[in-house]
C-alpha positions in Angstrom: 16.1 11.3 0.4 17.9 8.5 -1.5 15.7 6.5 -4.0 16.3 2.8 -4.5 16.4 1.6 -7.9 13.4 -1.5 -9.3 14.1 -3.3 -11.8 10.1 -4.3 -11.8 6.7 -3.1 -10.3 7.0 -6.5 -8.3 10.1 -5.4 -7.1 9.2 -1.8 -5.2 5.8 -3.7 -4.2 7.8 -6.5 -2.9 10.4 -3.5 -1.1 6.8 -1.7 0.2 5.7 -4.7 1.9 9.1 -5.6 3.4 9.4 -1.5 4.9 6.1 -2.1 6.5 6.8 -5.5 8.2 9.8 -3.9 9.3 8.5 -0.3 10.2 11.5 1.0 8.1 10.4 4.8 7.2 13.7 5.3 5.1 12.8 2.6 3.3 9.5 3.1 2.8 10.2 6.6 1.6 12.6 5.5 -0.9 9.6 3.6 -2.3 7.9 6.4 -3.3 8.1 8.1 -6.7 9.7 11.8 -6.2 6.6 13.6 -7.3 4.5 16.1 -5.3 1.6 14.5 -7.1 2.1 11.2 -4.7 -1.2 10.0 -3.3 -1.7 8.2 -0.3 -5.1 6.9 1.2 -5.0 4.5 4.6 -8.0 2.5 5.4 -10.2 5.0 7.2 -8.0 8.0 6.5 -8.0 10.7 4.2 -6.6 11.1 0.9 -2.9 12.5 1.3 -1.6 15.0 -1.4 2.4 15.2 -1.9 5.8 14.1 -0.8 5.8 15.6 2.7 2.4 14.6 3.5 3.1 10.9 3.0 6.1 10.3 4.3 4.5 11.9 7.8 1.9 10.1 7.4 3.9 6.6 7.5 6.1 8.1 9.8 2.8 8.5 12.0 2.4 4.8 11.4 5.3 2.9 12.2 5.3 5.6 15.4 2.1 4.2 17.0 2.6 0.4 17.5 3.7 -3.0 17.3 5.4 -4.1 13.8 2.9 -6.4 12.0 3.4 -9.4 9.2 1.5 -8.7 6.0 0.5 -12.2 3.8 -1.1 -10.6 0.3 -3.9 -12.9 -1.6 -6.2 -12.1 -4.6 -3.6 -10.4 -6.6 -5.2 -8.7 -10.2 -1.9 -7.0 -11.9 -2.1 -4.8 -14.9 1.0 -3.9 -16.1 2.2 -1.7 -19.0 5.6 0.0 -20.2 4.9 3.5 -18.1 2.7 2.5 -15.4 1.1 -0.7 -13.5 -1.3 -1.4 -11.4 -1.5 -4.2 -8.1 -4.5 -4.6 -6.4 -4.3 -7.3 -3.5 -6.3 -8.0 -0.4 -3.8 -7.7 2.5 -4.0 -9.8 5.7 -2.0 -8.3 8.7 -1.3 -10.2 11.8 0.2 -8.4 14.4 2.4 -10.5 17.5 0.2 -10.7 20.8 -3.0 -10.2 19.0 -5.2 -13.3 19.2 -8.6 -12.2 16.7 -7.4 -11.6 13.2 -7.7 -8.2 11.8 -9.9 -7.7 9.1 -8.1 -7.6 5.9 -6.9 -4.5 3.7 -7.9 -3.9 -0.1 -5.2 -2.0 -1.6 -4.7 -0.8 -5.1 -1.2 0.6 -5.5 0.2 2.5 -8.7 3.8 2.1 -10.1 5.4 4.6 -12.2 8.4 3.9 -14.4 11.1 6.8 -14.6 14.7 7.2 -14.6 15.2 5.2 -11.4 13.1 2.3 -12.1 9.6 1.5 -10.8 8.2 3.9 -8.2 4.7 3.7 -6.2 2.9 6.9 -7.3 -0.6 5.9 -5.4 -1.9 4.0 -2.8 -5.2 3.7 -2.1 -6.4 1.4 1.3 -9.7 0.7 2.6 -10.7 -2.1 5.0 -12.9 -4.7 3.5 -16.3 -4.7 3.6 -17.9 -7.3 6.6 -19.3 -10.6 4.7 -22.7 -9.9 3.0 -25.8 -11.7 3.3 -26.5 -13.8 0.4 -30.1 -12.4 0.1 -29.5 -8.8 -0.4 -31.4 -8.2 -4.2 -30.3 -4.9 -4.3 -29.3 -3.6 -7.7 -26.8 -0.5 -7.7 -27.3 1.6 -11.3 
């Protein structure tokens, strides 16, 4: 595997967004942080444990269809020296498709080592459907 260097957490999330509109899997592998402690969690899947694991799992991925276009809105960024921390709602629209697809919430972790910035963790779940305005349930 050959790691890319980032200069910046916004760099490698920028490079993660640009292997998934292209379906790239080296790329997307050289995203990654060389850790077996790597965490990955697709929207509807389960929670993926280690190197191996996730690159298979985006292998998988870019494997079963059509390439899609990702637009990211409602960014919250924390960011400190070691680690950060992007959480966006991500809007894919895939060519041929006429009905949007729901959109994504994903929290991704960088990690800052040797070679720059590194995603660590991904966790993706689709977003909830719109709620009605007179639920008054309280969660404790």
């Amino acid at each position: 595997m050959t790691m890319r260097f980032f200069a910046t957490p916004q760099d490698a999330e920028a490079a993660f967004y640009d292997a998934i509109e292209r379906a790239d899997l080296d790329a997307m592998v050289a995203i990654w942080a060389e850790d077996e402690e790597v965490v990955c969690t697709h929207p509807n899947g389960e929670r993926l444990s280690g190197f191996a694991a996730v690159r298979e799992s985006w292998r998988q991925v870019f494997s079963v269809g059509p390439r899609a276009s990702v637009r990211l809105s409602d960014p919250v960024r924390r960011e400190g020296i070691l680690l950060a921390l992007h959480c966006v709602h991500e809007h894919y629209t895939v060519p041929g498709e006429e009905t949007p697809r729901p959109p994504v919430i994903a929290s991704n972790v960088y990690v800052r080592g040797a070679q720059g910035w590194h995603l660590l963790s991904r966790h993706a779940s689709c977003a909830p459907g719109a709620v009605a305005a007179d639920i008054s349930a309280t969660l404790h």
